[in-house]
N, C-alpha and C positions, 0 to 999 in steps of 0.2 A: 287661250287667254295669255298672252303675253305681257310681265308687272318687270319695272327697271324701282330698284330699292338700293338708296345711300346711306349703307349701315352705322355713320356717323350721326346722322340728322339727330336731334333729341328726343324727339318723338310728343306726345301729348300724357299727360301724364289722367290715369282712368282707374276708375273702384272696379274691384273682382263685383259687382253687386249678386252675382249669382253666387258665392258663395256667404252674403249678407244671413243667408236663413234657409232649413230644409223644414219638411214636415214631418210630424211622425201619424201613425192611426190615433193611438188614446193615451192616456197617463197609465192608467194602470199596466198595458201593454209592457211600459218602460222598468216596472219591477225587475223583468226576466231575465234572467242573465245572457243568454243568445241574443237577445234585443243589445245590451249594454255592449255586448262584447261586436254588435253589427256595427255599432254607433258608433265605438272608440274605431274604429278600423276608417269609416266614413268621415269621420274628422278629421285621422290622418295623413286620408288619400284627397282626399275633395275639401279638405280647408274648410267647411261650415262654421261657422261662431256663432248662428241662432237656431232653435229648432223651437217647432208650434207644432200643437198637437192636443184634441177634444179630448172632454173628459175630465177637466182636473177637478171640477165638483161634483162629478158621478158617484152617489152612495158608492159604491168599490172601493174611491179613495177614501172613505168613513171619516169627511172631514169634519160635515156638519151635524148636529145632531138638536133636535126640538124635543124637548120634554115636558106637556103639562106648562108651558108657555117660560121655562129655561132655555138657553141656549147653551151647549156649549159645542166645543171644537176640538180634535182628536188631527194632529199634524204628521204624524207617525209617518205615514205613506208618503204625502208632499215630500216629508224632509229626505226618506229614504231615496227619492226619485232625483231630486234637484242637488243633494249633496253629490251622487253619481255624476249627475249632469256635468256639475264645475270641476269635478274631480279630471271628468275626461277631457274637458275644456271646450265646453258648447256652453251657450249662456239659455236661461229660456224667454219666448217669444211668446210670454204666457197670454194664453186665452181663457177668458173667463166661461166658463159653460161645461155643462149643460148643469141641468138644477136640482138641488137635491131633492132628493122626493119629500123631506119634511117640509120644506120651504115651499113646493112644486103647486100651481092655482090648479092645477088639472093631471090627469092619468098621460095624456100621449107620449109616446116617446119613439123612438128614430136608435135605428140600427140593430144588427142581430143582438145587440149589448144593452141594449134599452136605455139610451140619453135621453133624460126628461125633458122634453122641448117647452114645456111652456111659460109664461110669465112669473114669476114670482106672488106670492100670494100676499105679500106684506116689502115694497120697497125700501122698507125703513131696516126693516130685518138683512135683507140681499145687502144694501149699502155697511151694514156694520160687520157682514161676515166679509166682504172686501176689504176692510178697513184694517180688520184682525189680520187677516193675512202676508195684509202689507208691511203690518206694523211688526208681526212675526219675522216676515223676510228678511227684515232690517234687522232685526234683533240679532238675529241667525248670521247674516252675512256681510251686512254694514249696509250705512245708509251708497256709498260710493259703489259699490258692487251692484246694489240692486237699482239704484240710480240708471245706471248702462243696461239695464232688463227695456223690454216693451210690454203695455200694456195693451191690449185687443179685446173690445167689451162684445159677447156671442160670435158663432159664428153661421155667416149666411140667412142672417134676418128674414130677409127678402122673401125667401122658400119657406113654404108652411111647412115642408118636410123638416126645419130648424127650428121654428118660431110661429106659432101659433096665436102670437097676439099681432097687432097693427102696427104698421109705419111707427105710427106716434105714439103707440105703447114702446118701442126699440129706441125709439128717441129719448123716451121718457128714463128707461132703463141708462140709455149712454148718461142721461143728466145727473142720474143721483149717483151713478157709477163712478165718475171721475171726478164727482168735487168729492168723494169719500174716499176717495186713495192720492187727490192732492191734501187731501184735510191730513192727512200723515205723514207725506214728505213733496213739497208742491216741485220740488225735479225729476217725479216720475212722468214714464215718458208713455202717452195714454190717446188712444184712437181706435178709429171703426170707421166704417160700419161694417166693414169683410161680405158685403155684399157680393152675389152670383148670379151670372156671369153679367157680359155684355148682351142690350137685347134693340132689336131695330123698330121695335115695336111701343107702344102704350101700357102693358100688360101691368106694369109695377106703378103707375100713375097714380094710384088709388091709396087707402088706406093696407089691401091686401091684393094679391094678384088676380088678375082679371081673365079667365081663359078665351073670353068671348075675343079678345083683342091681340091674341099671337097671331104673327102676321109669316111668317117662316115658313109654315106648309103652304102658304099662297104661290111664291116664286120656284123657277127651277135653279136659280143659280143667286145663292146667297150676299155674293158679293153687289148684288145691283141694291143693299139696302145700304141702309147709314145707321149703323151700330153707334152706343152709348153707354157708358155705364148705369146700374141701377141703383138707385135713393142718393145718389154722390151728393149731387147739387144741392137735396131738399137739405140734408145732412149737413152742409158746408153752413148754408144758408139757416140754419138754426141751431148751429153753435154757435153761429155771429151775432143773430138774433136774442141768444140767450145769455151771451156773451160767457160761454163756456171754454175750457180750454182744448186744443184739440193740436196735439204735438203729431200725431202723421194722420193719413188719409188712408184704406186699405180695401182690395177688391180682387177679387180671382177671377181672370182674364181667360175661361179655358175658352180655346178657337171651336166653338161645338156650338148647333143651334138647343143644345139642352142642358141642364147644371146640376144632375144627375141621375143616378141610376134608374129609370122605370120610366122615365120622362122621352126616351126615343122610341116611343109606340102611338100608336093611334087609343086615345081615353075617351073621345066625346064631347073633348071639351076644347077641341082644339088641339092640334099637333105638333109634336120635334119629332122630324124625323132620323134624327141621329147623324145628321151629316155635319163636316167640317168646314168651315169659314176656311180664307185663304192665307195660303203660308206664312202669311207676313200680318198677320191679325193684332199680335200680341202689341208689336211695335204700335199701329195705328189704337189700340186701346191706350196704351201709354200718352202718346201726344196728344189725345183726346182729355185723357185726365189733368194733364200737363195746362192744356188750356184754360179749362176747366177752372182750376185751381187760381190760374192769372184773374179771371175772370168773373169771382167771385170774393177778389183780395187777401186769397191765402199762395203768392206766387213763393215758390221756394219751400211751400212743407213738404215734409219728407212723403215719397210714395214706398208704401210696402203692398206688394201683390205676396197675399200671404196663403195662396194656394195657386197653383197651377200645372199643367200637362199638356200633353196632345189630346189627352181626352179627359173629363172628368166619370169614368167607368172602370172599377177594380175588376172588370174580368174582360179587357181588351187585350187580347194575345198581339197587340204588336208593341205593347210596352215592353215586350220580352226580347225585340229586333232593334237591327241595324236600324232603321229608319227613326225608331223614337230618339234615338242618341244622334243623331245630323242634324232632326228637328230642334231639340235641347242648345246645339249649337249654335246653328243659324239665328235660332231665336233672341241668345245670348249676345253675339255678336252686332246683331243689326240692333240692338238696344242698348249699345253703351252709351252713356252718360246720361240714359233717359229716368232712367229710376233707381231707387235706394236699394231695392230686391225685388226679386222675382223666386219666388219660393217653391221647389219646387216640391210635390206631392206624389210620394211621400219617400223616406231612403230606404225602408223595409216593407217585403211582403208581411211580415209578422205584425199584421192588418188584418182589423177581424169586422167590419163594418156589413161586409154581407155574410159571417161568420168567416172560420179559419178558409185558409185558401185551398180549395179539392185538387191540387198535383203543383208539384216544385211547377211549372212553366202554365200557369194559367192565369198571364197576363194582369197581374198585380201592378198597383201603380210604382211598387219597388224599385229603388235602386239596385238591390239585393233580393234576392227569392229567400225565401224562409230558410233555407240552410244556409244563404251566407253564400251562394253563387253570385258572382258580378255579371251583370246585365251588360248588353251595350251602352246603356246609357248611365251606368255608374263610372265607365269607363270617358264618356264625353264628362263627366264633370271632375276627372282626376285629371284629362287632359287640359279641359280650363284652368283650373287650382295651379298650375303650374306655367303658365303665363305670364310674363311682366307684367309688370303697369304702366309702362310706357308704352303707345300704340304707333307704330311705325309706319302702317301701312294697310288697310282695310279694303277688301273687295266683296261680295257675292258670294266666295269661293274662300277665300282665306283669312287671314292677320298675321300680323308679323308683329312682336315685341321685342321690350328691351328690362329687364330684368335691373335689379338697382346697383349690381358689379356689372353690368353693360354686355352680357352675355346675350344673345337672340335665341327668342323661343317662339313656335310659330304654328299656327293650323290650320288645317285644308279640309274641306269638305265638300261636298259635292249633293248636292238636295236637289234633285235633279227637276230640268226645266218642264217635264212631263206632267210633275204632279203640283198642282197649282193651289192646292189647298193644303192645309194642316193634314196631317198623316192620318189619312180613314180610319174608322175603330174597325175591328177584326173581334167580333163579339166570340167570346170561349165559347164551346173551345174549336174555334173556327180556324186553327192554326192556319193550314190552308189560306184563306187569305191574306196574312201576314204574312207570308213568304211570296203572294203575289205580287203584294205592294214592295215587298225588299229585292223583288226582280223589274221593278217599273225602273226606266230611266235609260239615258244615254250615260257614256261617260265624259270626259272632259279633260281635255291638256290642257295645262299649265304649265308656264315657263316664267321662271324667275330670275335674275340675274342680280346677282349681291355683290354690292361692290364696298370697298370700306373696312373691309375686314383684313385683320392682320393676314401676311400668308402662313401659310400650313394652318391654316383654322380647323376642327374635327368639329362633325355635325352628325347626327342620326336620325334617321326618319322612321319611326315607328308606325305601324299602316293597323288599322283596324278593317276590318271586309269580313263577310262571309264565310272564309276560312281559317281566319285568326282571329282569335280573341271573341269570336260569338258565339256562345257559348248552348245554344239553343242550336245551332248545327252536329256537335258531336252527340246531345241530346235525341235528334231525332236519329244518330248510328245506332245510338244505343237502344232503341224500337222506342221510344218517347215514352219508358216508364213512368206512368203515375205514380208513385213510389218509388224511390230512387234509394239504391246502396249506399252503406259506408263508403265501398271501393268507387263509386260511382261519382259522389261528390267529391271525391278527392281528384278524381279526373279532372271533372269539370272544374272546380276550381284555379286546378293547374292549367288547364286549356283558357282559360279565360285569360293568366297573364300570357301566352305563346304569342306574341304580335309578330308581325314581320318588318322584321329590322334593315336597317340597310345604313352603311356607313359613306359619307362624302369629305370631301378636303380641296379649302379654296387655294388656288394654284399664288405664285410665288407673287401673283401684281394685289393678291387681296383680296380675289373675285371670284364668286361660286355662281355657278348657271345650275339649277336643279331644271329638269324637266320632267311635270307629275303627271300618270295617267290618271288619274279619277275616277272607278265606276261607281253608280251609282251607288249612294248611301255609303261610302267608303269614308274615314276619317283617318286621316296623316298627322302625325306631331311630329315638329322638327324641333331641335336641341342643340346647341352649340355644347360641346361637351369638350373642349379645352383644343389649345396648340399642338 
């Protein structure tokens, strides 16, 4: 691949939106200090300024309490949580959910942590413990501060595994939900439906999912269907009808024919068998929403994809590889300017949803492993954080920017042409095949030539691979302890920054020729790093 780049041109000027918002597992999670202390470090490696995360009306945070038909409200934990928050400088991307058990119409609940999934048993009651909240936050941190907050009413309606009542019971819930928290300050900024995932099928047509009508174990090869988002349209289409307010749209786009755990088996009722849509899924989800949105005269609201991965499965060991971090990129890349975020799920193992995690490296949707190791893929979001915002130059393979003192910063990857789909799950603890898929691919030259540049310009090319900076290779020297040391993690730690560097300098007319080898799943950051 031979790119000619004129380091003077101005470039387009573009949002980081991947670091618009991360996710976390739960609220109460965030009490902990190893959580606080993962988070302040992921803010100021990877830039994040929102983070979403279940949980925040889970009896645990002891917000709500019914007594004999009083209400009151106990903010202790909230405030402990969100004061941290702004302290470290992340804002929250608060999600309203799951229900406290006084309030809760029913027993089910979802996760080894038991979040009460279903309906409210009194809407009048749910809409004033909203209201209180709101009106608390204000109190607490001004109206202008929590202004710049989002609002996200449940999460994953769609799934009975979230939501136990109907389409128009979650619509019903959006309606009394956002005129009670504009009824407090009408520039709170408020939407849903955080529906899951994309589906090519009929199955969500209904008032609840229909299993007679997945269509996905039918074909061999996924991509011959035509994907859509789920409740989007009905959802656009009766807020307008209701004439409700609805400041962004939001939906978790994972490339998978299933939207969560237990759902890539054979049940009887129809099947997902766990495979992944094609590489470039997320992008076509996006412009599909995009249209969507024209099309039903909301052109121009904001999109927040407020979960997403390569998989939606906390025990795929290849979240722990080279490959989920080129994925993260590629994905980033081929999506600028399409959406407001793309969030991704989640920045810690210190995620208890199928309870705690059974060994530092078992494939956690983390950025970070429970002791604070960087992932590969914590490493592709500290190489984007660092980025311009001006866009020079876009290919398959790279970007080139320009930073706002006119420095060039730049990245190379290599998602190689073999694998045509979103990175297979590698179900725990199947390392093995995660290191299969991290050995798929050819490599690839590149040659660049940069002209424009003052001479004697200093440049560094930092290289991510298999031997640097992945931190799951000195892991398996060290016999793949489930249990890992003191001395152990400090290794790793350390082995995670060791990249392989290499220095260049453009010759006396102002022009630098790099030429990259690329193997596969390999990620390169270049830097102008002064004359």
């Amino acid at each position: 691949m031979k790119y000619e780049l004129n380091t003077t041109e101005p470039g387009t000027v573009f949002s980081h939106f991947w670091s618009t918002c991360v996710g976390a597992g739960r609220a109460f999670e965030g009490l902990r200090t190893e959580w606080q202390q993962q988070l302040e470090m992921t803010v100021a490696d990877c830039g994040f300024r929102y983070i979403r995360f279940h949980g925040l009306l889970c009896d645990e945070m002891s917000l709500f309490h019914y007594d004999n038909g009083t209400v009151s409200y106990n903010y202790a934990y909230i405030d402990m949580l969100f004061d941290r928050l702004l302290q470290i400088g992340i804002r929250p991307f608060v999600e309203f959910g799951f229900m406290p058990r006084d309030l809760a119409s029913g027993e089910a609940t979802q996760f080894w942590w038991k979040g009460n999934i279903t309906p409210p048993m009194d809407y009048t009651i749910w809409a004033d413990m909203l209201a209180a909240l709101a009106a608390h936050w204000i109190g607490r941190y001004g109206v202008e501060e929590v202004s710049s907050w989002y609002f996200e009413i449940w999460n994953e309606p769609n799934l009975r595994a979230f939501w136990t009542g109907t389409k128009s019971e979650y619509f019903h819930l959006y309606e009394v939900s956002v005129k009670a928290l504009k009824s407090v300050c009408s520039s709170l900024r408020v939407g849903g439906p955080a529906t899951s995932n994309f589906v090519p099928d009929d199955r969500f047509e209904g008032e609840t999912e229909d299993y007679s009508k997945h269509r996905t174990h039918l074909v061999e090869d996924l991509q011959t269907l035509k994907w859509r988002g789920v409740w989007l349209q009905d959802f656009l289409e009766f807020c307008r009808n209701r004439k409700l307010p609805l400041d962004f749209i939001s939906a978790h786009p994972y490339p998978t024919d299933f939207a969560l755990d237990g759902q890539q088996t054979e049940n009887g009722k129809g099947c997902m068998k766990g495979r992944s849509r094609h590489s470039g899924s997320v992008k076509d989800d996006i412009l599909w929403i995009r249209q969507l949105l024209t099309g039903c005269g909301y052109p121009g609201l904001e999109i927040h994809l407020t979960e997403w991965s390569s998989s939606p499965t906390s025990r795929d060991c290849s979240h722990d590889y080279l490959p989920a971090a080129v994925y993260i990129v590629k994905s980033c890349i081929d999506c600028i300017g399409l959406t407001d975020s793309l969030s991704y799920w989640v920045f810690t193992d210190i995620f208890e949803e199928a309870g705690p995690g059974p060994e530092a490296f078992h494939g956690g949707f983390g950025l970070l492993t429970m002791q604070g190791i960087k992932k590969p893929s914590y490493l592709a979001y500290h190489f984007l954080n660092r980025l311009g915002h001006k866009l020079l130059q876009r290919s398959d393979y790279h970007a080139i920017t320009k930073d706002a003192s006119g420095k060039l910063t730049g990245i190379f990857y290599n998602y190689p042409l073999e694998m045509t789909s979103a990175v297979p799950i590698a179900g725990y603890p199947n390392h093995t095949a995660a290191e299969i898929i991290q050995s798929t691919g050819s490599a690839v030259s590149i040659h660049l030539n940069l002209t424009g540049l003052c001479p004697d310009t200093h440049f560094s090319l930092e290289t991510l691979d298999v031997t640097h900076g992945n931190a799951t290779t000195l892991w398996k020297e060290f016999g793949c302890p489930k249990n890992l040391t003191r001395e152990q993690c400090c290794q790793l730690s350390a082995f995670t920054g060791k990249l392989k560097t290499q220095t260049f300098v453009s010759d006396h007319t102002g022009s630098l020729q790099l030429h990259l080898v690329l193997e596969p799943w390999n990620i390169v950051f270049l830097s102008e790093t002064g004359c």
